[in-house]
C-alpha positions in Angstrom: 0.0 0.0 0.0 1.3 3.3 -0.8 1.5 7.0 0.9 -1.5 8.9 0.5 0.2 12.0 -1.6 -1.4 15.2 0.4 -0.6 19.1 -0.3 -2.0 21.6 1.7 -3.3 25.2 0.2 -3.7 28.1 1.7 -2.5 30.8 4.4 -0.5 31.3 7.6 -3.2 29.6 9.6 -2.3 26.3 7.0 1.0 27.5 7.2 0.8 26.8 10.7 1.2 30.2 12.7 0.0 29.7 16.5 1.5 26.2 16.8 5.3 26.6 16.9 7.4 23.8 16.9 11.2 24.2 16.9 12.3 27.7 14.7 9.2 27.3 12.7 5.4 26.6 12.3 4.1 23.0 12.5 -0.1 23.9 12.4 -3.2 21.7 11.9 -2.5 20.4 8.7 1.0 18.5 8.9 -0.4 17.1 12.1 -3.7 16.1 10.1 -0.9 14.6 7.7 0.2 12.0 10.5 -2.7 10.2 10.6 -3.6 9.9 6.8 -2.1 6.7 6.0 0.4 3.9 6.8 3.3 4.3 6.0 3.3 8.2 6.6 1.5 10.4 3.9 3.8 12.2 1.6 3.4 15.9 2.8 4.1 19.1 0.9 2.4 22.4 2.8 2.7 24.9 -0.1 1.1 27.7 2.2 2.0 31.2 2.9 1.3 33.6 5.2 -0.4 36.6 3.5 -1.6 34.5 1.3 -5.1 35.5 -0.8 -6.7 33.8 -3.7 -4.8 35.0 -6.5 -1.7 33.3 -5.0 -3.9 30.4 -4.4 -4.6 30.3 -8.2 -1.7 31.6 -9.8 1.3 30.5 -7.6 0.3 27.5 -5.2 -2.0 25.7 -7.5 0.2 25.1 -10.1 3.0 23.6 -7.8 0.2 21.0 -6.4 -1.1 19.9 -9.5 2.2 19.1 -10.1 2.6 16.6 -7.8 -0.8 14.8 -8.4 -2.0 14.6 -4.7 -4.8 12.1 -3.7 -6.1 15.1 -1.1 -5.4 18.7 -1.3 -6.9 21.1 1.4 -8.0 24.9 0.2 -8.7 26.9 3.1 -8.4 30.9 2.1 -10.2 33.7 2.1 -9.6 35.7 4.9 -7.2 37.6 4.0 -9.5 38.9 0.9 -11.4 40.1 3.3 -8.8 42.3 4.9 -7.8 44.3 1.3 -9.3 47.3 0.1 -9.3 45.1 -3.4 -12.2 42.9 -1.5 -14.5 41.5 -5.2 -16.6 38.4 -4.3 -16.8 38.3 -8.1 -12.9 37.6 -8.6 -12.9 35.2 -5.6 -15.7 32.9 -6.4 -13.9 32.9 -9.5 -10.8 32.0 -8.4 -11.8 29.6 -5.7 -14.1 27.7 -8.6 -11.0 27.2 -10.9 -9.1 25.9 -7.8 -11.4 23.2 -7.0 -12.4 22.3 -10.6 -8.9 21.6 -11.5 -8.3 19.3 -8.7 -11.4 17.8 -8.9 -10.4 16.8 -12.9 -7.2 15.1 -11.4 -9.4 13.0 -9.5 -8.3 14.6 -6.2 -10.6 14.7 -3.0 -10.6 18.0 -1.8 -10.7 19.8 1.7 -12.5 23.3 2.2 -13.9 24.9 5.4 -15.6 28.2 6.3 -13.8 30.3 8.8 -14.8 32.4 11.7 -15.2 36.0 11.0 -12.1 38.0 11.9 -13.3 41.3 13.1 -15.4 39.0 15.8 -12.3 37.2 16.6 -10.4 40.8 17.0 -13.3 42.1 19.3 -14.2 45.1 17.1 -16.8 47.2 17.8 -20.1 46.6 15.7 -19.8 49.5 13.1 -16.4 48.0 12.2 -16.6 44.5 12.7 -19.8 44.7 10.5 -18.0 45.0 7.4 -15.8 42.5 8.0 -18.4 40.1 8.9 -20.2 40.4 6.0 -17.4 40.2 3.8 -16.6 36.7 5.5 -20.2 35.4 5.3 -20.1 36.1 1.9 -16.7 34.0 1.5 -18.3 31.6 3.7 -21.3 31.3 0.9 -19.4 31.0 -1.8 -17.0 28.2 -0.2 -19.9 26.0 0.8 -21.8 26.3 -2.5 -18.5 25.5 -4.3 -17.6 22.7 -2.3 -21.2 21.6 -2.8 -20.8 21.5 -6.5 -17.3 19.7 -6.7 -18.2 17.2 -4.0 -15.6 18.8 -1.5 -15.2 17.5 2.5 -16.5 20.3 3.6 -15.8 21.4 7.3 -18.3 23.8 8.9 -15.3 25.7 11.6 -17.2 29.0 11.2 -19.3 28.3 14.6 -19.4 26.4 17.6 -17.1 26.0 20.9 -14.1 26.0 19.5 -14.3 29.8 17.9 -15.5 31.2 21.7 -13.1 29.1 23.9 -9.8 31.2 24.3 -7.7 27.8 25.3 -8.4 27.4 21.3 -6.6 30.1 20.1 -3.1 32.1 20.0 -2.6 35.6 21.0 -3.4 37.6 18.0 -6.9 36.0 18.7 -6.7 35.2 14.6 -5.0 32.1 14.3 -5.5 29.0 16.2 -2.7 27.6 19.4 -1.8 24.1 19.1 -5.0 22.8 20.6 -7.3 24.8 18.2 -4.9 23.3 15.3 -5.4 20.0 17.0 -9.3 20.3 16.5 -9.1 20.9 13.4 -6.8 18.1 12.2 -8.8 16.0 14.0 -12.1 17.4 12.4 -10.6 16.6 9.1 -9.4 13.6 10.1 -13.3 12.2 10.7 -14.2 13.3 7.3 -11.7 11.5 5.5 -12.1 8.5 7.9 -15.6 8.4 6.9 -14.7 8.6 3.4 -12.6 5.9 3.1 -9.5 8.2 2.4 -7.7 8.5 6.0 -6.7 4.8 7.4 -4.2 6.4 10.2 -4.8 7.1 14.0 -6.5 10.3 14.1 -4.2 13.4 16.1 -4.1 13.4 19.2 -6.4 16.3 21.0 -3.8 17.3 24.1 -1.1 19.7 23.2 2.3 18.4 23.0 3.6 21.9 24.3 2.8 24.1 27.0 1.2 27.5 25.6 3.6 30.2 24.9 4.2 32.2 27.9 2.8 35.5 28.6 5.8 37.4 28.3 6.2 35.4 24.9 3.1 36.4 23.8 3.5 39.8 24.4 6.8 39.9 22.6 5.0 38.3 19.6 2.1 40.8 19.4 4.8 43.4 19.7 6.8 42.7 17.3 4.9 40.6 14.1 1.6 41.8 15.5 2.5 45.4 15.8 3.5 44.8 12.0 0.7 43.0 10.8 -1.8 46.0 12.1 0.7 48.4 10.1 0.2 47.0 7.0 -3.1 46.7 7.7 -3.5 50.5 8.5 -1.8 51.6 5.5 -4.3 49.1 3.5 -8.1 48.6 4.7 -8.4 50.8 7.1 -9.1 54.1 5.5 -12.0 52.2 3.5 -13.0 50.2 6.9 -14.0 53.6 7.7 -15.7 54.9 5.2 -17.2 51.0 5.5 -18.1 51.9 9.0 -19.3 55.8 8.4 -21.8 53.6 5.5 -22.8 51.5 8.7 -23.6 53.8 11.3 -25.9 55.7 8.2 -28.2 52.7 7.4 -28.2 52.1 10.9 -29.6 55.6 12.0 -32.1 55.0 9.4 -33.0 51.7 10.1 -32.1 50.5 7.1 -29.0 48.1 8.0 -30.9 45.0 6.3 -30.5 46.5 2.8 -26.8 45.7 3.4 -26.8 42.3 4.1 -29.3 42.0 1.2 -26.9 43.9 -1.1 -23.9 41.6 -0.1 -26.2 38.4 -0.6 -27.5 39.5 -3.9 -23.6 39.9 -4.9 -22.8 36.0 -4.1 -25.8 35.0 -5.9 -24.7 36.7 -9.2 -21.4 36.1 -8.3 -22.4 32.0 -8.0 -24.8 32.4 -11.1 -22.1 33.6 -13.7 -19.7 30.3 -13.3 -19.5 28.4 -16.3 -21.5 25.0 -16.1 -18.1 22.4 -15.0 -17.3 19.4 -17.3 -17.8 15.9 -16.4 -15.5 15.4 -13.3 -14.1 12.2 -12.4 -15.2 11.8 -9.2 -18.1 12.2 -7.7 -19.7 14.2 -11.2 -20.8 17.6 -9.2 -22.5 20.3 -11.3 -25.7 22.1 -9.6 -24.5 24.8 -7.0 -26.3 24.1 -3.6 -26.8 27.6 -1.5 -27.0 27.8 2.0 -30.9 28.2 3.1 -32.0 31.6 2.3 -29.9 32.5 -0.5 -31.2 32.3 -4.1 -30.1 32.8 -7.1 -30.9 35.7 -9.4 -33.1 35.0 -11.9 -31.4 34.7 -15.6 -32.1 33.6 -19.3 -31.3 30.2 -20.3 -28.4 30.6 -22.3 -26.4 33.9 -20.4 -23.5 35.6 -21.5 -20.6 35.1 -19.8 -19.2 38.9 -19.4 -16.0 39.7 -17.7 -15.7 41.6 -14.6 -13.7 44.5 -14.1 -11.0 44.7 -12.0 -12.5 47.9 -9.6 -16.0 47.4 -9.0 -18.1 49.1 -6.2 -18.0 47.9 -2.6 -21.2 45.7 -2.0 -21.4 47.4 1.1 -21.3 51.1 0.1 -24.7 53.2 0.3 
């Protein structure tokens, strides 16, 4: 029997940041890579901190094709929605190509939906509103894509493990080793029960003792205090205008028209994908929404018309 082939996708929290081992990162998915197979799967984590979908597409996708993996886990997103370039359009776009050229190699692929990050920062409402919607929309779009390409889909947007602090690091963004632990071990139960994973699942104790407070501190200090620059000098002058949009609709009573806006952009978003060839797996095609989002209606045959690079934030008034 040989080693499952697995390549991992992604950004630093598949990189591994929060769960340092040695000089490095270790993180949920080379320990989910322990327990694939017997003898040990042949890993290759091909994610980068920073990462967004374009890399994704353009830079990491290639590289994993290459190596003609039997799983492949595509976990991104987040950071699109922390750019002032934020376009569902380009990302459903990107994110569909992704899975529909692993899925014509036969590959079984892994997606989940994330928390939302301004909730995870503790921002206030008018702020973290933006952000939220942005990520429900990624959310969305991740679930109705993995529908359609028969993706093992984890659902790590909810539940305990996003409100229990003993889950997470100190930037509050990316998981400690225990939260990386649940989530290899969450993976590890859908591949089990696919037939795919044939290893002892990870273990859900930590190996380490947490990073010490004075550690943490030193961490937030130094690649935190960097992070939030970049940041700064990136989304935050439109998070504000975001948030001055907010507090408008809000005074009015109008703040449902945003969320409406931001769904209507996933549906035509969804609806203007190409049809997918015969796959060789499963043979996926419809796109299944969440409950409550439709699609926008459309003639039988539409056009298929490109979207431009700039386009207006869904969330603007």
């Amino acid at each position: 029997m040989r080693a499952v082939r697995y390549v991992a996708l992604g950004d630093s929290l598949t990189e591994g940041v929060g769960d340092p081992v040695g000089n490095g990162w270790r993180g949920w998915a080379a320990l989910l890579a322990g327990g694939l197979s017997e003898p040990p799967a042949a890993f290759t984590n091909l994610a980068v901190s920073g990462a967004q979908t374009r890399d994704v597409l353009e830079s990491q996708l290639p590289a994993a094709l290459a190596l003609r993996p039997d799983v492949a886990s595509v976990l991104v997103g987040v950071n699109d929605t922390l750019r002032r370039t934020f376009d569902i359009h380009h990302i459903t776009e990107r994110l569909d190509k992704v899975y529909a050229a692993f899925t014509r190699q036969g590959t079984a692929v892994l997606t989940a939906c994330l928390p939302d990050p301004g909730a995870m920062l503790g921002l206030p409402g008018v702020l973290a509103n933006p952000l939220a919607r942005r990520q429900r929309a990624v959310n969305t779009v991740v679930h109705a894509l993995s529908e359609r390409y028969g993706a093992l889909h984890l659902h790590a947007a909810e539940g305990d493990w996003v409100d229990d602090r003993a889950m997470w690091s100190a930037d509050r963004l990316h998981p400690g080793e225990r939260g990386h632990r649940q989530l290899a071990i969450r993976f590890h139960e859908l591949l089990s029960d696919a037939g795919i994973a044939t290893g002892t699942a990870p273990a859900s104790e930590p190996e380490f003792p947490p990073p010490t407070r004075s550690a943490s501190l030193v961490w937030l200090a130094t690649a935190g205090t960097a992070w939030v620059l970049r940041r700064c000098n990136d989304l935050l002058p439109q998070l504000l205008r975001l948030a001055a949009v907010e507090m408008r609709h809000r005074a009015r009573g109008t703040s449902a028209r945003l969320d409406l806006r931001a769904a209507h952009a996933v549906s035509t978003a969804l609806a203007a994908l190409s049809v997918p060839e015969p796959q060789q797996r499963s043979g996926p095609g419809k796109l299944v929404l969440p409950e409550g989002l439709s699609m926008p209606a459309q003639r039988s045959a539409p056009e298929q018309r490109p979207v431009p690079e700039q386009q207006p934030e869904p969330e603007a008034a």
